[in-house]
Backbone bond lengths (Angstrom), bond angles and torsions (degrees), N, CA, C in turn:
res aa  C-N    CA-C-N  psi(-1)  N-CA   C-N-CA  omega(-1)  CA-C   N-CA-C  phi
1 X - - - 1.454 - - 1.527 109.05 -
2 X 1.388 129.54 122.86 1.204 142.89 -156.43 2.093 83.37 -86.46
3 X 1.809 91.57 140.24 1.584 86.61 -158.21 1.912 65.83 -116.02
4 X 1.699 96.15 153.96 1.362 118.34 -174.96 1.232 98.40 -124.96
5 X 1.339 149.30 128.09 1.506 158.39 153.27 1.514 106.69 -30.89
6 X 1.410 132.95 -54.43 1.283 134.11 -157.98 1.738 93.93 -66.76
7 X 1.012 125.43 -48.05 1.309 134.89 -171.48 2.054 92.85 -42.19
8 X 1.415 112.26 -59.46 1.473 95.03 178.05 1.690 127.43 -47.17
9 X 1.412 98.79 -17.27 1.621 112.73 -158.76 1.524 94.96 -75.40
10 X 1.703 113.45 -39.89 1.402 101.96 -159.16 1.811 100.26 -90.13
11 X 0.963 96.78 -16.59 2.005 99.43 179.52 1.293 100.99 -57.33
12 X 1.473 129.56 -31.85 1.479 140.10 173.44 1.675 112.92 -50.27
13 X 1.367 93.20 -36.73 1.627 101.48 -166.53 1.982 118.03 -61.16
14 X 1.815 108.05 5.97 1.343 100.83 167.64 2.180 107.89 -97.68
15 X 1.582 97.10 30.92 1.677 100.87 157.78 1.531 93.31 -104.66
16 X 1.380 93.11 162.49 2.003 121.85 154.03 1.714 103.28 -19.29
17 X 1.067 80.79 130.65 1.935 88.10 165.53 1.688 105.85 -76.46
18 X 1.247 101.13 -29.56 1.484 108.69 178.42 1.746 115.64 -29.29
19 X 1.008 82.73 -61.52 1.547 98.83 172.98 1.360 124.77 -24.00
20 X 1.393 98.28 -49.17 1.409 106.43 -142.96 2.241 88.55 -100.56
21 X 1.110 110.59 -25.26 1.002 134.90 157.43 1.450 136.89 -32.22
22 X 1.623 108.75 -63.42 0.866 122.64 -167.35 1.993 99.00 -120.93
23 X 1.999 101.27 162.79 1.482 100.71 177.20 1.750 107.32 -75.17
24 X 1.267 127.97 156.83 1.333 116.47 160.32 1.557 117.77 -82.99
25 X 1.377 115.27 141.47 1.256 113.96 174.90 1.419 133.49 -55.55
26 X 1.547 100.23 163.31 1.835 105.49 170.95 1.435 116.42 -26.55
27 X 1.479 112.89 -62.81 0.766 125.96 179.78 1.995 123.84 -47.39
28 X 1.617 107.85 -64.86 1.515 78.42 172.84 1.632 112.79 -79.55
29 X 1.478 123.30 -2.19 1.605 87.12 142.98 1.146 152.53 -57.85
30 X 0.948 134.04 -16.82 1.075 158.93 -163.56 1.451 128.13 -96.70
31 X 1.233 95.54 -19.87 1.663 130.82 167.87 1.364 129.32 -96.28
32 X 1.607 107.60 2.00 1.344 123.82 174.05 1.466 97.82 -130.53
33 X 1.583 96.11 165.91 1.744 101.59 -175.75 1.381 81.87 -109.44
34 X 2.169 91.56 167.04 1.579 142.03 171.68 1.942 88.21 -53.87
35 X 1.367 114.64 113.45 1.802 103.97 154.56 1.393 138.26 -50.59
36 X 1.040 115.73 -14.40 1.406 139.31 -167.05 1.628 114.03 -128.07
37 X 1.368 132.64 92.57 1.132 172.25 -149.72 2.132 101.12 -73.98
38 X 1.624 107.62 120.79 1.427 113.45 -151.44 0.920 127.06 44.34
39 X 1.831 116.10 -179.66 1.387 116.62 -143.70 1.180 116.62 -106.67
40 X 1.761 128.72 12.71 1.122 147.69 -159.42 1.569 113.37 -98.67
41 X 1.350 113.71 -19.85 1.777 129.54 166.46 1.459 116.17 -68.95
42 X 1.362 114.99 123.85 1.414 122.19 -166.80 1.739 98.12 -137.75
43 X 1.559 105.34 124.82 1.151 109.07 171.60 1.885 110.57 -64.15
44 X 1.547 113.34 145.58 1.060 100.28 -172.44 2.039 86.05 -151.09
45 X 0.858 115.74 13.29 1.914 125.46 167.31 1.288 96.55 -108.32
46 X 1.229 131.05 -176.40 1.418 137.50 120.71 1.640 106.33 -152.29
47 X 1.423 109.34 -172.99 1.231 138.54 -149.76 2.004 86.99 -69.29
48 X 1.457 101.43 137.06 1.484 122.59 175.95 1.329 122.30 39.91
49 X 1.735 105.18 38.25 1.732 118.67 178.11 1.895 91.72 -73.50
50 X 1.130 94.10 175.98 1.951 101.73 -178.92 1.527 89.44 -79.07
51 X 1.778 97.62 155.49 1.496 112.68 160.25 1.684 109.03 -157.02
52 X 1.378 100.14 145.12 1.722 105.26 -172.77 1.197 104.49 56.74
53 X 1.923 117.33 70.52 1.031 115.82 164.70 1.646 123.66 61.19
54 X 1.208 112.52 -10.43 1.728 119.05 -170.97 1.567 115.10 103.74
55 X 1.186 115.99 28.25 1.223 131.43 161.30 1.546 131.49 -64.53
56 X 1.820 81.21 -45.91 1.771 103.83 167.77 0.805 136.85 -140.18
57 X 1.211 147.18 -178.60 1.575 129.88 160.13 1.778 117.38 -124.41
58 X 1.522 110.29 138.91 1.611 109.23 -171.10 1.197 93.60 -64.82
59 X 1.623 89.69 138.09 1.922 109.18 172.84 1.446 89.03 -128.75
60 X 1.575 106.43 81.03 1.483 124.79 166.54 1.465 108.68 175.20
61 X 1.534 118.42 177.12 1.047 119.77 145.93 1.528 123.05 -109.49
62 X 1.339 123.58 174.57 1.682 132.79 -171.84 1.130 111.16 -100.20
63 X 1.135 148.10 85.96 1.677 131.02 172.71 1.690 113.43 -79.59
64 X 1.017 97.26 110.55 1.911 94.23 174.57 1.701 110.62 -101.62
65 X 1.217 94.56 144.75 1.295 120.06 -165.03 1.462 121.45 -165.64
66 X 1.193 131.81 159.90 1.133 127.12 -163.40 1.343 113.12 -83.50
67 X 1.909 115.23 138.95 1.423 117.93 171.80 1.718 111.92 -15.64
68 X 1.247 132.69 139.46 1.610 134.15 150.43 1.562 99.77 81.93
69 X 1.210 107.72 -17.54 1.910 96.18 161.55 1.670 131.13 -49.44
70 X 1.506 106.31 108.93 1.331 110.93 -166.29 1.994 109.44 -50.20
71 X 1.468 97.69 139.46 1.658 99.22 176.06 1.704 101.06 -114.75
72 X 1.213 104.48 122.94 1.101 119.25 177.72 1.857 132.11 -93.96
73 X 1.509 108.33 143.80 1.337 107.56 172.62 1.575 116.29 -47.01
74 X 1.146 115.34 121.87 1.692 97.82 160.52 1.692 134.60 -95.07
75 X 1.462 109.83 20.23 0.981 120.17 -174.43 1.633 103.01 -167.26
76 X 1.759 115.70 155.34 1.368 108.31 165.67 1.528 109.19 -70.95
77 X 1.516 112.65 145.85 1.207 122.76 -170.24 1.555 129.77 -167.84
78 X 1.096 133.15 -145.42 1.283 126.97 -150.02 1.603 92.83 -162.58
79 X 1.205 125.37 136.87 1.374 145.67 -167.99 1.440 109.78 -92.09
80 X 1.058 135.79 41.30 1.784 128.28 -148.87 1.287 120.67 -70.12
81 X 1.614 128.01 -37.40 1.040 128.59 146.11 1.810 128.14 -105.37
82 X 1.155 118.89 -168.60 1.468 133.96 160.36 1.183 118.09 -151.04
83 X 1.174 147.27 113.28 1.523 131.81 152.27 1.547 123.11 -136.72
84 X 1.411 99.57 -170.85 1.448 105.69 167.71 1.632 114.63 -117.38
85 X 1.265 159.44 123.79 0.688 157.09 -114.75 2.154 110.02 -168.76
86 X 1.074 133.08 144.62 1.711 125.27 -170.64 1.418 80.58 -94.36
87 X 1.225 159.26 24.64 1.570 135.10 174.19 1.406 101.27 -127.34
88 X 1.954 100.60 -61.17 1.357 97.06 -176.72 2.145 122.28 -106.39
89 X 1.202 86.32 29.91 1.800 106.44 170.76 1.383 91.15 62.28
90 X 1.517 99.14 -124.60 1.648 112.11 -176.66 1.259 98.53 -108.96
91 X 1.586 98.48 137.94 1.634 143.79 -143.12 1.330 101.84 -115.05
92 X 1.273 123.19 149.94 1.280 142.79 147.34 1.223 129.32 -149.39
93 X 1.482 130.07 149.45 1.653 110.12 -159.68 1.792 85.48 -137.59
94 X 1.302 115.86 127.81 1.449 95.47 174.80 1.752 105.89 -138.93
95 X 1.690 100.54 143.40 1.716 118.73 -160.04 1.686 81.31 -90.27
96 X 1.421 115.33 106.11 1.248 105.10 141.20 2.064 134.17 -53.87
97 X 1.069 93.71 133.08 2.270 93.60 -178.27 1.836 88.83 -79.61
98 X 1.913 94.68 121.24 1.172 100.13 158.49 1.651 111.58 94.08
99 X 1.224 123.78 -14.61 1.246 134.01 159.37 2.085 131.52 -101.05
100 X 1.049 113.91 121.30 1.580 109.12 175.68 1.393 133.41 -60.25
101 X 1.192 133.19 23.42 1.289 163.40 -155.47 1.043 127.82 -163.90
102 X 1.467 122.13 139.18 1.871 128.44 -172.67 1.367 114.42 -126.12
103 X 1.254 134.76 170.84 1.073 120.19 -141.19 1.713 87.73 -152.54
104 X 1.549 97.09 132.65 1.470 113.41 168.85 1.085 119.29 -124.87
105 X 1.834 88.17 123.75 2.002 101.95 164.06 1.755 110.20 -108.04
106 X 1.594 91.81 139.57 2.162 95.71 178.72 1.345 76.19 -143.07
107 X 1.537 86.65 173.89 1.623 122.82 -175.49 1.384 100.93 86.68
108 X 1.279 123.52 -9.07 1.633 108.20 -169.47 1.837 121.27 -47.85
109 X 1.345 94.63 140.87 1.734 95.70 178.38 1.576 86.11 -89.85
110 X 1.430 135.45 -51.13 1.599 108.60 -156.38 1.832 97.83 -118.79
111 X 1.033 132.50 129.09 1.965 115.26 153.83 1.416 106.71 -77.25
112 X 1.259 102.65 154.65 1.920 106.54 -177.76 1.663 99.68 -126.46
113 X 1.583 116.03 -8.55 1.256 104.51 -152.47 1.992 89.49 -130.28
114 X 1.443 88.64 156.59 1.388 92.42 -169.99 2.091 109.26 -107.14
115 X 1.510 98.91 144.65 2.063 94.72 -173.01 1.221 107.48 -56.71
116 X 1.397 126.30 102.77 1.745 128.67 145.94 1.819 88.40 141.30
117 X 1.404 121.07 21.89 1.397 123.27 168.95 1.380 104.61 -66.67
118 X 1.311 119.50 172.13 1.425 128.38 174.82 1.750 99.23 -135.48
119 X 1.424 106.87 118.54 1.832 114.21 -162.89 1.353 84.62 -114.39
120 X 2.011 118.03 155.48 0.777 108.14 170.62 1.578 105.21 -115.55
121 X 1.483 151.20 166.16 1.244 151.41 169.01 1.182 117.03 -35.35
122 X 1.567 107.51 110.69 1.595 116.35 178.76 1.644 111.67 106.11
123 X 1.674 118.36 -15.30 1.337 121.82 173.30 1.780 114.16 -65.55
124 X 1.044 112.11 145.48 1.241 138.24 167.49 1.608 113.67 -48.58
125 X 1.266 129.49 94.79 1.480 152.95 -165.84 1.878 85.07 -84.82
126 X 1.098 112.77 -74.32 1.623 122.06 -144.67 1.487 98.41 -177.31
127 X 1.645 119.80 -177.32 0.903 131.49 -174.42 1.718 101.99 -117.87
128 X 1.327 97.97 169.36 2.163 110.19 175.93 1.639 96.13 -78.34
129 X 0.882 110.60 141.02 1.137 138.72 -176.74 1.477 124.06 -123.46
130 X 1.656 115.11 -155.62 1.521 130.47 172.91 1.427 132.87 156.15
131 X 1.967 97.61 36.68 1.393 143.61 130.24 1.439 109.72 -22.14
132 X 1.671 99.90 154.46 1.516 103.35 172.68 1.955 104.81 72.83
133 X 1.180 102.26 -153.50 1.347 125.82 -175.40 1.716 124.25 -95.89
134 X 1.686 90.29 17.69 1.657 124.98 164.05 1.510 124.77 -92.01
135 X 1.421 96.55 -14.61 1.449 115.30 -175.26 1.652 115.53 -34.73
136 X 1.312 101.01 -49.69 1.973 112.30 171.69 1.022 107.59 -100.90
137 X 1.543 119.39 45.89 1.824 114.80 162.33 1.277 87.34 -129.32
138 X 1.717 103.57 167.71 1.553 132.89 172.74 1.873 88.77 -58.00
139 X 1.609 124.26 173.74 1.269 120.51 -156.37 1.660 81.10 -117.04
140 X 1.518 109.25 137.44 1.205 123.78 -138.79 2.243 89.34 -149.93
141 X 1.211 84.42 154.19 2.172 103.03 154.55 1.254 95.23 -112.35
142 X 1.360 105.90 132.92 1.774 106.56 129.87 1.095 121.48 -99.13
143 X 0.905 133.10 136.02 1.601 149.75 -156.28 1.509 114.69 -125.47
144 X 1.346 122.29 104.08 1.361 114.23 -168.63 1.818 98.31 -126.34
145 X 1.360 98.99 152.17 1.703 96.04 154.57 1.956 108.58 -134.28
146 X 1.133 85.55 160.43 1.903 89.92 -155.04 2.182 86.30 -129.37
147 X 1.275 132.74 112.11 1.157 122.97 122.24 1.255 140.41 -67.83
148 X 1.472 125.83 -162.44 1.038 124.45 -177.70 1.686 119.75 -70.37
149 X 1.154 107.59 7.80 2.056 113.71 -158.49 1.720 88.76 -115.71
150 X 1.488 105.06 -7.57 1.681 103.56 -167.05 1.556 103.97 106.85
151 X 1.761 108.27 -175.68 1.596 106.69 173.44 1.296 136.71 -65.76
152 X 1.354 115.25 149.68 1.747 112.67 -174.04 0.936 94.88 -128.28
153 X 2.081 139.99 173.49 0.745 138.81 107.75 1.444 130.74 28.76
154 X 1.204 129.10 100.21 1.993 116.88 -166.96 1.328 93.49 -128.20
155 X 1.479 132.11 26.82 1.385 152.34 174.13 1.425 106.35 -70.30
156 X 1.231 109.81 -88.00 1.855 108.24 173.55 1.451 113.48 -53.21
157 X 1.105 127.79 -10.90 1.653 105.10 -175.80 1.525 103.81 -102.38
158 X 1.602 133.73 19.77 1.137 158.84 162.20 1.574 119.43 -106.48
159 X 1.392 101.12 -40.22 1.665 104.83 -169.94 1.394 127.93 -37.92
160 X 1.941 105.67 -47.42 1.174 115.62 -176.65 1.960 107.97 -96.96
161 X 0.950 111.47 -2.35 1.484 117.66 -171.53 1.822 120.17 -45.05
162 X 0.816 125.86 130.37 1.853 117.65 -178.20 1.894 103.60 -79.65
163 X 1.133 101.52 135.57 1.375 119.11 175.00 1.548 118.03 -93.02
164 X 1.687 93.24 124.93 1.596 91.10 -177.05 1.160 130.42 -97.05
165 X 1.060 132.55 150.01 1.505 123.63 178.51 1.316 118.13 -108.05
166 X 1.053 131.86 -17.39 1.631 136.09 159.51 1.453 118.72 -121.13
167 X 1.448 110.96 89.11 1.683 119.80 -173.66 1.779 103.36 -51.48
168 X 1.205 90.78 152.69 1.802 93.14 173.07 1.817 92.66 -75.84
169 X 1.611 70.19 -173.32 1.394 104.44 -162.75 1.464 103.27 -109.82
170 X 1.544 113.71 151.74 1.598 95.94 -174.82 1.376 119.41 -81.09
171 X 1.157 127.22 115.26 1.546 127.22 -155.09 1.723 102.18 -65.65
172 X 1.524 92.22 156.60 1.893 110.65 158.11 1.309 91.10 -50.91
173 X 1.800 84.33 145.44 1.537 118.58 151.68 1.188 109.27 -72.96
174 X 2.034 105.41 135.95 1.258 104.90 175.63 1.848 113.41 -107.30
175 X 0.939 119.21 161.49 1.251 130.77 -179.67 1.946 109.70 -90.96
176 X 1.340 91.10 112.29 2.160 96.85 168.95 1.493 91.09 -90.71
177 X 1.482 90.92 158.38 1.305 133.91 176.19 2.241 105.69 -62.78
178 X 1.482 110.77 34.69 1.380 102.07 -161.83 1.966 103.04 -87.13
179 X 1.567 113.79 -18.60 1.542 86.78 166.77 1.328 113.80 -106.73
180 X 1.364 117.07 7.47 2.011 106.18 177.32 1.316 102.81 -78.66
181 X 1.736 88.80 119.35 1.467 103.98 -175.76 1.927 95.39 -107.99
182 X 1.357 109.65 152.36 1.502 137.77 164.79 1.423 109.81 -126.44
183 X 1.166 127.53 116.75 1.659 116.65 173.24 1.193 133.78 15.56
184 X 1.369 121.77 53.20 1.660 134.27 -160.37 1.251 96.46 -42.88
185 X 1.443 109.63 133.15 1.611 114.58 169.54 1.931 84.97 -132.59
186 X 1.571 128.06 151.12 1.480 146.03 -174.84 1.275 80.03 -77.88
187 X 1.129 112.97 122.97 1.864 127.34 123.76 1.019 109.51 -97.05
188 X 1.863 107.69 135.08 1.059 88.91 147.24 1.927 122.62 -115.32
189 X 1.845 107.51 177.57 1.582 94.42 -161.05 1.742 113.27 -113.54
190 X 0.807 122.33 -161.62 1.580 125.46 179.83 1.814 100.05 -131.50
191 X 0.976 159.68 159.42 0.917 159.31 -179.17 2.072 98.69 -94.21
192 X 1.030 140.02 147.06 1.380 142.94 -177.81 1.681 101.26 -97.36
193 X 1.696 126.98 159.63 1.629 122.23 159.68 1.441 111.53 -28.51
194 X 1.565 102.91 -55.79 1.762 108.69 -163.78 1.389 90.35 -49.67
195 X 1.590 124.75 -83.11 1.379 127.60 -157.07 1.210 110.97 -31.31
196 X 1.571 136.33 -43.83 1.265 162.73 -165.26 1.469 90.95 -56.60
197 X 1.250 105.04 -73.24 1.465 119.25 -166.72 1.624 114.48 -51.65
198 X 1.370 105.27 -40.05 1.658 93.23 -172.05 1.054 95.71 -98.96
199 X 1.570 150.51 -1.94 1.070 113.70 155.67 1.757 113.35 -152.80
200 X 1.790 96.37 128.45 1.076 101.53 -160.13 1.307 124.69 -69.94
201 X 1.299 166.50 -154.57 1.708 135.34 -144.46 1.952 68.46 -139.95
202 X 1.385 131.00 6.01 1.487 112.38 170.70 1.281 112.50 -94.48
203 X 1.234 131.70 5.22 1.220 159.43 -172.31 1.631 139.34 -116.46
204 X 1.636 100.78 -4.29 1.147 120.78 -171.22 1.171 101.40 -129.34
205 X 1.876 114.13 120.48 1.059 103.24 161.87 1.946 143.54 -121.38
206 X 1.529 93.19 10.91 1.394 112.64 149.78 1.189 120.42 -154.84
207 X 1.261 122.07 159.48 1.474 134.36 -166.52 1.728 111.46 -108.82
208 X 1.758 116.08 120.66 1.758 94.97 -165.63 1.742 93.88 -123.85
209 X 0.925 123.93 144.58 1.134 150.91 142.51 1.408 141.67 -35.26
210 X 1.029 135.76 58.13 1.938 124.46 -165.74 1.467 97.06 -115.70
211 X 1.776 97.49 115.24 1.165 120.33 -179.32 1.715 114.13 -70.55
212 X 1.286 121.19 -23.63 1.962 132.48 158.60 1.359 100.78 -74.67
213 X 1.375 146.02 0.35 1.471 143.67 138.86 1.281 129.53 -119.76
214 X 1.119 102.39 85.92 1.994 103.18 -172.03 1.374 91.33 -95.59
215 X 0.795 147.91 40.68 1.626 142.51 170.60 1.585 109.37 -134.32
216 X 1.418 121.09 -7.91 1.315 122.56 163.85 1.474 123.24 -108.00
217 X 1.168 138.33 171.92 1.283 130.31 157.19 1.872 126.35 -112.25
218 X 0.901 124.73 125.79 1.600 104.09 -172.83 1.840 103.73 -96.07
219 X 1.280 105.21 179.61 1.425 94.95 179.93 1.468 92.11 -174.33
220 X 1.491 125.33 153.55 1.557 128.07 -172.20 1.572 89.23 -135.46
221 X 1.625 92.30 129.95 1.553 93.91 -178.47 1.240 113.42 -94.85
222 X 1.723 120.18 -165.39 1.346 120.69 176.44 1.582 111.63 -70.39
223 X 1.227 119.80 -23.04 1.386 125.80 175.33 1.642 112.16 -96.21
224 X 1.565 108.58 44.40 1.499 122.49 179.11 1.741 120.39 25.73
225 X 1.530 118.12 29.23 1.288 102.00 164.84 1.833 109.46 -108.86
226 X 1.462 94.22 137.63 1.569 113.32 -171.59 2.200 89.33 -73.15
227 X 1.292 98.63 115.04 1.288 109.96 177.36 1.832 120.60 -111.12
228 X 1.012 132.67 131.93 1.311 127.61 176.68 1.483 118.80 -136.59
229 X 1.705 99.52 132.76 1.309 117.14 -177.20 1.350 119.39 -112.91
230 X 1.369 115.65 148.10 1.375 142.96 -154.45 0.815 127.60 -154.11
231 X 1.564 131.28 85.66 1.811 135.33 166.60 1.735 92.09 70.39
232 X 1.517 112.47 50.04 1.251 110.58 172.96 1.457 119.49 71.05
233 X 1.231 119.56 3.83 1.523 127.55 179.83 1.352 104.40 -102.98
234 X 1.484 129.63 148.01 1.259 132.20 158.75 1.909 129.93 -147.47
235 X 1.367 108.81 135.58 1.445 142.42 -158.53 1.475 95.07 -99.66
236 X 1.385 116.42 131.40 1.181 127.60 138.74 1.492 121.18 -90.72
237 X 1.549 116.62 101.62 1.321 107.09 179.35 1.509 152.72 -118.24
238 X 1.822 80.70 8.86 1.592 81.33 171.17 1.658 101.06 -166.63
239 X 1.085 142.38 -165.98 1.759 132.44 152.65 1.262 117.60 -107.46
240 X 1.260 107.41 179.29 1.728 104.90 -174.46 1.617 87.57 -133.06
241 X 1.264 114.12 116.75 1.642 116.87 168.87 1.678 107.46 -125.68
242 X 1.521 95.12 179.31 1.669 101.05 171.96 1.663 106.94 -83.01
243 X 1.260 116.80 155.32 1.647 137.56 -163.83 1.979 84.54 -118.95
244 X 1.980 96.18 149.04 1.583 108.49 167.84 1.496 104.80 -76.07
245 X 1.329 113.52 -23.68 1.721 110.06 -173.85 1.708 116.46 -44.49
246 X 1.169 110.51 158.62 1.563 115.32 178.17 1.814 77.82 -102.52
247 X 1.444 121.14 -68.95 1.910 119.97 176.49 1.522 116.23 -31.57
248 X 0.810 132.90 -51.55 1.289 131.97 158.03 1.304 133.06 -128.25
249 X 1.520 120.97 125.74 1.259 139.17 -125.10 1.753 106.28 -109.09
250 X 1.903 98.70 -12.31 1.400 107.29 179.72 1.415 111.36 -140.06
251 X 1.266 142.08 164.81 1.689 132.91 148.41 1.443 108.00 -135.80
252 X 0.993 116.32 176.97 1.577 138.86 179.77 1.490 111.18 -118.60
253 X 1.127 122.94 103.89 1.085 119.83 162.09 1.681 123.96 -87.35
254 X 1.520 105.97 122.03 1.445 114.71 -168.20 1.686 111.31 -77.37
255 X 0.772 121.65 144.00 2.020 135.83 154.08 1.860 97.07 -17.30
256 X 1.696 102.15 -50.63 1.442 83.17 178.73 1.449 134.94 -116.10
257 X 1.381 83.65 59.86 1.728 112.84 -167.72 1.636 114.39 45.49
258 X 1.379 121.28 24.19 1.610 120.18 -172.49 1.618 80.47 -93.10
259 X 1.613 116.67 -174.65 1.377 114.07 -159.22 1.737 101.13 -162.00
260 X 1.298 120.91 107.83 1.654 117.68 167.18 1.380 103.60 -99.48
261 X 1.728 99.68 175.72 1.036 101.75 -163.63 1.581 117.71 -148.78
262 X 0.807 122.51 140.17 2.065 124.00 -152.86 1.647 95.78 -111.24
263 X 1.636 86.50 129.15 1.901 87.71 -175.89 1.380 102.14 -105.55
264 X 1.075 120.96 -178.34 1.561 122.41 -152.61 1.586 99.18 -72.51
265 X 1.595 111.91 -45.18 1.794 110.23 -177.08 1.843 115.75 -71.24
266 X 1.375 116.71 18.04 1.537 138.67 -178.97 1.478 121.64 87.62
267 X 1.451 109.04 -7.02 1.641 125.89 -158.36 1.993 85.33 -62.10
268 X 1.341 117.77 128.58 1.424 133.48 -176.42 2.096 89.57 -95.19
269 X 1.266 130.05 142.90 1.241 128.42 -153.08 1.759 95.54 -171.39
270 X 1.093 118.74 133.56 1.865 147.94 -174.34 1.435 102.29 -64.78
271 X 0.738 109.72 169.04 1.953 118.27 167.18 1.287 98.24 -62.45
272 X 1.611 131.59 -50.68 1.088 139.90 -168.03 1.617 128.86 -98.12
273 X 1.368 111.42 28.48 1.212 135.68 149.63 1.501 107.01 96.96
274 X 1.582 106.88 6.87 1.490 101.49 -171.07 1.606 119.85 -74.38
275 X 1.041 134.23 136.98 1.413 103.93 171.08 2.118 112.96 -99.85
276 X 1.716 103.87 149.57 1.320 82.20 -165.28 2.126 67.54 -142.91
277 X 1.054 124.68 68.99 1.618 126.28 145.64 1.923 105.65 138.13
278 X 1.201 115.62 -164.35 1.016 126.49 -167.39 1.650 120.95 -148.36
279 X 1.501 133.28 142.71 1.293 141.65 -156.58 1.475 88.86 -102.66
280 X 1.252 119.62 134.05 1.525 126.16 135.54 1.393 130.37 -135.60
């Protein structure tokens, strides 16, 4: 099934219309970074200039900048798509954690990041480019943001943003708390807004349980990484592949190469036979 970006936009639509409504303030500008990496990038498009003769109008802005200039996350987030595309070259679509709106980068000359990654603010997305139907322009971002109503304006939620000059680095994998077991007793959980937010239910393709973390939620996406969220924070921490066992039919491989393992009735179970949650 050919996956379309907008489709994340409208799964958004169980927040406030408000949102989608109104500009966001100084303030959460200000709380997100510049996409486009040092101080030498100058918007030179903006929002609903003509295009194709008057066919359309840009629902973005242009950041120009030089070939191989790093484009950066502006928020922690979630990688939801990737592509290549004849309009907008190479694609990236990224779910900010904790916000109702997603965020599009095209024109890219390089991607660095892979669909169902977890980036944190200020990491290295890709480079500026002039891909797509940029091909005979100076090498440029388009920069879009899309709620649930479709694209708006992605002008103010940049305006006040701080510009970086040395992007991070893509951090270590961290390790969750998924085999310290205490007397496993089943909870079960509700998913929170945040969880909601970073990842949209087209993107998820099982929901897990760890009764030694009832305060997180785990979840394995369509791009098989076992992900877990926390007070709006989120970990990629291990994969979910097929196992040689005929006894167990799946495992998880953790961040620190230790390995559980899912039995056919969902019971989630240790190297060492413990069980500490459940797959659905």
């Amino acid at each position: 099934m050919k996956r379309t970006p907008i489709l994340i936009v409208i799964a958004l639509a169980i927040f406030s219309s408000a949102f989608a409504s109104k500009n966001p303030t100084p303030e959460v500008s200000k709380s997100l970074v510049f996409p486009v990496s040092g101080k030498k990038s100058n918007i030179g498009s903006f929002w609903g200039d003509v295009r194709d003769g008057g066919r359309r109008k840009h629902q973005g802005i242009d950041i120009f900048a030089r070939k191989g200039t790093p484009v950066l996350a502006i928020a922690d987030g979630i990688i939801v798509s990737k592509g290549n595309t004849p309009r907008g070259g190479k694609t990236l679509w990224l779910q900010p954690v904790g916000y109702p709106w997603t965020v599009y980068y095209a024109h890219l000359d390089q991607q660095k990041v892979k669909e169902g990654q977890f980036v944190k603010k200020g990491e290295v997305l890709g480079t500026v480019g002039n891909t797509g139907n940029a091909r005979y322009t100076p090498a440029h971002l388009h920069f879009g943001i899309y709620t649930w109503i479709g694209a708006v304006n992605p002008l103010p939620y940049v305006k006040y943003s701080p510009r970086i000059v040395s992007p991070l680095a893509k951090p270590a994998a961290k390790q969750a708390p998924l085999v310290k077991v205490s007397k496993p007793k089943p909870i079960k959980q509700k998913p929170n807004v945040a969880t909601v937010a970073a990842f949209p239910r087209k993107y998820v393709m099982k929901t897990i349980s760890i009764s030694a973390d009832p305060g997180a939620q785990y979840y394995v996406t369509t791009r098989s990484n076992v992900v877990r969220v926390h007070n709006g924070k989120v970990q990629v921490v291990g994969k979910w592949n097929k196992a040689n066992s005929n006894k167990y039919p799946y495992r998880i491989t953790l961040a620190n190469n230790k390995k559980v393992f899912v039995k056919p009735s969902g019971k989630l179970i240790t190297a060492e036979g413990v069980e500490i949650g459940k797959v659905s």
